[in-house]
N, C-alpha and C positions, 0 to 999 in steps of 0.2 A: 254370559260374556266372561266373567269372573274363570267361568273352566279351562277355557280354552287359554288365557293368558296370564293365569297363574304361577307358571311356571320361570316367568319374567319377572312378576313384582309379588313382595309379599304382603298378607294382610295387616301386619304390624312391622314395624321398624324396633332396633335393638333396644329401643327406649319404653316397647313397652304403647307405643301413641299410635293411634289409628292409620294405615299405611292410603295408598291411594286408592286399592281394589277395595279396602275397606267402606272407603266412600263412595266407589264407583256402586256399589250394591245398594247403596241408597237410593241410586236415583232411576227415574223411572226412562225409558225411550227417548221421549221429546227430550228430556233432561239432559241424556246421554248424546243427542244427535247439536245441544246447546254449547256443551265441553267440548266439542269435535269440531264445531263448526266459525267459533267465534273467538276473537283475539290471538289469531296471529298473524305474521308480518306478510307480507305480501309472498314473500319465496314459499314459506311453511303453506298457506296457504294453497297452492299451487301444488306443492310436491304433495299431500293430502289431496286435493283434490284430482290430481293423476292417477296415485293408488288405486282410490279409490272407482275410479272409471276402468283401470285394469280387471281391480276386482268384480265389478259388476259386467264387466263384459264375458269375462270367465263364466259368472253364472248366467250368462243368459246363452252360452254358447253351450253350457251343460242342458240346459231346457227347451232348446232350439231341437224338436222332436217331432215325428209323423204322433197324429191321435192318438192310431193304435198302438202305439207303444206305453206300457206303462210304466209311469216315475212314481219313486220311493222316494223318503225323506229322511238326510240320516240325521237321529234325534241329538245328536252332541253337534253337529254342526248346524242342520238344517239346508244344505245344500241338497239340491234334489239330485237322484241318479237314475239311469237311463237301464231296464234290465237289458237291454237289447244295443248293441253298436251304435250311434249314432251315425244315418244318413249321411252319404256327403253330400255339398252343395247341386241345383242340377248343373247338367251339361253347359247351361250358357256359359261362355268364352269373355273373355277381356275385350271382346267388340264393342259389348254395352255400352252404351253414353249414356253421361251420368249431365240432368239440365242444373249443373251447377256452374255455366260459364266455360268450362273448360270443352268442353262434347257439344258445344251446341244443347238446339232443345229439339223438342218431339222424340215420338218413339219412332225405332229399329225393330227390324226383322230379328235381332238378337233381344228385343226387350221381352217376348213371348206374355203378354198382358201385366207383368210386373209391376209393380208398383216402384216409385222414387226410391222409397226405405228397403224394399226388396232388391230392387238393380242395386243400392250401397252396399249392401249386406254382400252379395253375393264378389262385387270387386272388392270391396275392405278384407275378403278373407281368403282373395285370391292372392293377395302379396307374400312376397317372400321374402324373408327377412334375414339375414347374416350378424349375427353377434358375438361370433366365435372365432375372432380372431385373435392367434398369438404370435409370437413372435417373442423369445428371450434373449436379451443384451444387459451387459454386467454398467451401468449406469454408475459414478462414484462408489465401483467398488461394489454396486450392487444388482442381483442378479432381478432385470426387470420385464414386464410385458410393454414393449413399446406400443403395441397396438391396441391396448386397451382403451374404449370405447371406442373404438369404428365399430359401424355396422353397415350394412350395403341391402338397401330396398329395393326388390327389383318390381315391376309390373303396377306402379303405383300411376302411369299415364301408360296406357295403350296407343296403339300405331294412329287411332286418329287426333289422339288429343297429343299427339308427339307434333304432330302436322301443321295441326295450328298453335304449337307454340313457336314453330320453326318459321313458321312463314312471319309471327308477329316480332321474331328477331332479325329479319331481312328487311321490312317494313322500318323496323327503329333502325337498318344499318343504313338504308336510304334517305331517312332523315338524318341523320347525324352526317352523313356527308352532304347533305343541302346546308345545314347549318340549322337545321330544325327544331334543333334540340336546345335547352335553354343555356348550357354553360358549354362552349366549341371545347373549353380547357379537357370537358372528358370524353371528345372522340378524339382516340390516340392512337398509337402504335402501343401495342405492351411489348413483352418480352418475346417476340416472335410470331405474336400474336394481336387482333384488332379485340380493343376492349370498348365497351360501353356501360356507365357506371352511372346510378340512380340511387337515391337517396341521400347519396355523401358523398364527396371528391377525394377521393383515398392518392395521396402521393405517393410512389414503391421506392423512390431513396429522395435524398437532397435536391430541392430543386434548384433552377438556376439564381433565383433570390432569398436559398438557404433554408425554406422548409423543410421540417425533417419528416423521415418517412410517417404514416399514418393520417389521421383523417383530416382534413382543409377544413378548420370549423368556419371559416369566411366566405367558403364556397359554396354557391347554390348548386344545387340540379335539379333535372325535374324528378317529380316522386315518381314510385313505382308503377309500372303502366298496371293499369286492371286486370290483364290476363295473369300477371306475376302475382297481385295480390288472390287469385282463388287457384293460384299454383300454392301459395303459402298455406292456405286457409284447407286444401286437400290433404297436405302433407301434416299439419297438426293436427284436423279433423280425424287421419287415418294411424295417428301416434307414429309417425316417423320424425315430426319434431316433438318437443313436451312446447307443454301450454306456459313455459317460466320464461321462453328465450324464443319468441317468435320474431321471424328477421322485420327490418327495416329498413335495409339496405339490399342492394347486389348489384352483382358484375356480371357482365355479359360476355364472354370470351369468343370470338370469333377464329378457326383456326382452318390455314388452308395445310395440305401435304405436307408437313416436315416442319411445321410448326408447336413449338416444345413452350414449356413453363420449365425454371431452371429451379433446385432444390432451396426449398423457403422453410419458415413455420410462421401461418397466418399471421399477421399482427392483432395484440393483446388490445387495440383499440375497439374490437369486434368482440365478443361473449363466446364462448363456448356453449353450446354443439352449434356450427354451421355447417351448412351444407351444401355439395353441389351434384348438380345435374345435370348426365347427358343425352347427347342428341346428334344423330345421324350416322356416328359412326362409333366405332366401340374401340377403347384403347387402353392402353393400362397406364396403371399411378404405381407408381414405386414407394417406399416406406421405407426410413431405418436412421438409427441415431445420427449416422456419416452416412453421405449421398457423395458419390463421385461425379465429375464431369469429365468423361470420355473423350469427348470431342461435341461440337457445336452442334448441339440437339439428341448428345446422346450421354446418356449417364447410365450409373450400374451404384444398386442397391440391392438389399440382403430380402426385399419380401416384393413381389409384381403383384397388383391386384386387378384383376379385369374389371374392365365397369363398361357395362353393355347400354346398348343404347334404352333410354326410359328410366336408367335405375338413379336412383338417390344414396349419395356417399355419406354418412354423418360423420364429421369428426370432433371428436370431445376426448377429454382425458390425457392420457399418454399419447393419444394415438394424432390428439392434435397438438399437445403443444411438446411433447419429449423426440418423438420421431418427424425427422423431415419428410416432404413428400417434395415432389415434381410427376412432372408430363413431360417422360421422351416426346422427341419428333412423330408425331401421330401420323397414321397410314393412308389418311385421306382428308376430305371437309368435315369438321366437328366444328359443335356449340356446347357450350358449356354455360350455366348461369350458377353463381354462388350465390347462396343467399346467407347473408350476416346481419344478427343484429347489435347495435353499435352499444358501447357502454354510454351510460347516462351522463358522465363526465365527459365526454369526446363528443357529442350531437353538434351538429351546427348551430351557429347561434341563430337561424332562422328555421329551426325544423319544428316541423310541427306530427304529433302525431297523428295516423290514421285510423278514423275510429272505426273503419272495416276489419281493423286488427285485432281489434281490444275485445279478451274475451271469448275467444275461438272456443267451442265446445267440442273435445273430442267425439267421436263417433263410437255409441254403445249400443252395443248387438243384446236386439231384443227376442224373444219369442214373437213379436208380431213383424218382425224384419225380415222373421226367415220365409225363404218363399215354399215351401212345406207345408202353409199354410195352419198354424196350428195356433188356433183361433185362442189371443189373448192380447190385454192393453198394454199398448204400447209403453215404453217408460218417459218418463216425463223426463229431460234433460234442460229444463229451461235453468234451472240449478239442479248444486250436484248434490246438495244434500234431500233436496227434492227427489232427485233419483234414487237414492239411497232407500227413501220411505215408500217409494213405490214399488221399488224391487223387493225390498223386505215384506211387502202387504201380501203382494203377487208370490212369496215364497209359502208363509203363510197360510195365504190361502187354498194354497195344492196342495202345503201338509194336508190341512185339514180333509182337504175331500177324497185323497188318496191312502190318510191311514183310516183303522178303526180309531173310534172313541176311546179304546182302552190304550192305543200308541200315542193320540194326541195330546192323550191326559201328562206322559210324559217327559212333553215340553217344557222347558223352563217358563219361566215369567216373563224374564226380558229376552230372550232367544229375539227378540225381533232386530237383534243388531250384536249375532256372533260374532265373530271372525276368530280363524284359524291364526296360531301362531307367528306366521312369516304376511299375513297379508295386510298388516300394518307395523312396520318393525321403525326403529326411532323415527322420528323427524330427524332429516339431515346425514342418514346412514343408508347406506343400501342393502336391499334384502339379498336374502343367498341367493334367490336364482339371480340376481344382479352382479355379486361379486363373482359367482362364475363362470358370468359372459367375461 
């Protein structure tokens, strides 16, 4: 471990006094997964344990192999390599239903004997991800990426699970006009647009008894209906949200022909990254420090982003709170649902939290997930530092049976918990491949 992150600290400070890798060489595995795993605050921990499931997904995507292929093991990392290309996933298509709520249950003609962990594997790695947005504007004088952090998820709900989530937002638009709903204050007119709002009663400016815009902490609503919550539980399982800011709220945007959202920047009573998603028809968001208004539904800004129907918009960073965005007048019937979770300061005084939320474990791609069939155990995700010791057992033990005795021999001692330079870089800092998304 010592090799590989040396280069960051050293064994002694100026003074001469034992430095931290000093001490780190002390201690044994268990030791080393004790220092990593215990006493930090709730965020630290979180952002460690994200890494972490990045990192282990990495290697289990390096390992996701037919038999006959033979892996090597390189002796300074211990990541295993493939001498031959890696397979791609099979043919099956984004039909798959996944019986996680969303798809229904029982098997498809698309599920070809698959297993649950194998139909995941093969959709979790069928998405497509966008994080390479830029856009340069001179901000006080300074020359800035307004779009940094958007990222644009496409293929993360296929055509049937789009289907039932469309029909369970006509359902809640026909209760909210019965009166069905527990608070009438949020089936409204929005901006152009029919909104329906769950979890918190968000105000968009002053109201007529002087509230100001942001969340109604006196107002009830009902909680999020259960299809919304294993929409939430997909999108963190499949890391298009992180496990630090899972929502708790959203809005339901109901939009006929020519119905527009006018240039805003979400309100700071919601956390950063939220995100929305849509459905039925595909439109674009516009982006940029200044948004004009053209005329009534129609505006002009310096970047168009398409968002096709299924895809997931994340906004964080610049990209949410420095660049405004809107929705010209759209081309046809669209849905849209936001999801935001609320800061711990702004909750309702009657909210309570959902313990369907708490906890969400990412989704990590194992050798026994891949449908390639290449017979090994499963990882253990029930914790993450449990996964950690299972993936490092499992690395292990393929060195072993895949080098000679005389390559095994040298392994380090503690190798059972490398890691390469960038795949834990500070707490609270983002790695290079992160700063240049």
């Amino acid at each position: 471990m010592a090799g590989d992150i040396s280069g960051k600290l050293t064994d002694s400070d100026s003074a001469g006094r034992t430095g931290t890798i000093g001490l780190l060489k002390t201690l044994n595995r268990d030791e080393l997964l004790e220092v990593l795993s215990q006493g930090f605050c709730q965020h630290c921990e979180a952002l460690l344990e994200e890494r972490i499931h990045q990192l282990l997904n990495k290697r289990g995507s390096e390992s996701t192999v037919t038999s006959d292929i033979t892996l090597i093991s390189n002796p300074v990392t211990g990541k295993q390599l493939a001498r031959t290309p890696l397979p791609p996933p099979p043919a099956a298509n984004s039909d798959i239903l996944l019986n996680d709520g969303l798809g229904g249950s029982g098997s498809t003609s698309s599920d070809n004997g698959l297993s649950e962990e194998q139909k995941e594997h093969i959709r979790f790695s069928q998405v497509v991800r966008k994080k390479d947005f830029v856009h340069m504007e001179k901000i006080n004088g300074k020359s800035m990426n307004v779009l940094k952090g958007l990222e644009l998820h496409t293929k993360v709900f296929n055509a049937e699970e789009q289907k039932k989530i469309i029909e369970c937002v006509y359902n809640l638009q026909r209760m909210g006009q019965k009166g069905q709903l527990r608070e009438p204050r949020k089936w409204m007119r929005g901006k152009g647009r029919v909104t329906i709002q769950f979890g918190c009663c968000y105000n968009y400016a002053v109201d007529k008894i002087g509230n100001p815009p942001g969340i109604l902490r006196g107002e009830e609503v009902d909680p999020l209906p259960p299809l919304f919550k294993q929409m939430i539980k997909r999108m963190v399982r499949w890391h298009v949200l992180p496990t630090m800011c899972v929502p708790n709220s959203c809005i339901v945007n109901i939009y006929n022909e020519g119905d527009c959202i006018p240039p805003h920047i979400d309100h700071h009573d919601f956390l950063r990254p939220f995100c929305t998603v849509s459905f039925l028809t595909q439109c674009n968001i516009l982006f940029g420090s200044s948004l004009k208004i053209v005329s009534p539904g129609e505006f002009s800004g310096p970047v168009s982003i398409p968002l096709p129907v299924g895809s997931v918009l994340i906004l964080n960073g610049n990209g949410a709170d420095i660049a405004k965005h809107c929705v010209p007048a759209v081309p046809g019937k669209r849905i849209s649902i936001t999801f935001r979770r609320m800061d711990e300061s702004k909750l309702p005084y009657n909210f309570l939290p959902d313990p369907e939320l708490s906890r969400i474990k990412p989704f990590i791609v194992s050798p026994s997930s891949a449908p390639q069939g290449h017979h090994q155990k499963p990882v253990i995700n029930s914790s993450f530092v449990k996964a950690i010791v299972q993936q490092n057992q499992h690395r292990n033990d393929q060195a072993i049976k895949d080098k000679s005795d005389q390559e095994a021999t040298k392994t380090t001692k503690n190798d059972s918990f490398l890691c390469g330079n960038d795949d834990f870089p500070p707490l609270g800092k983002a790695s290079k491949g992160a700063s240049r998304r």
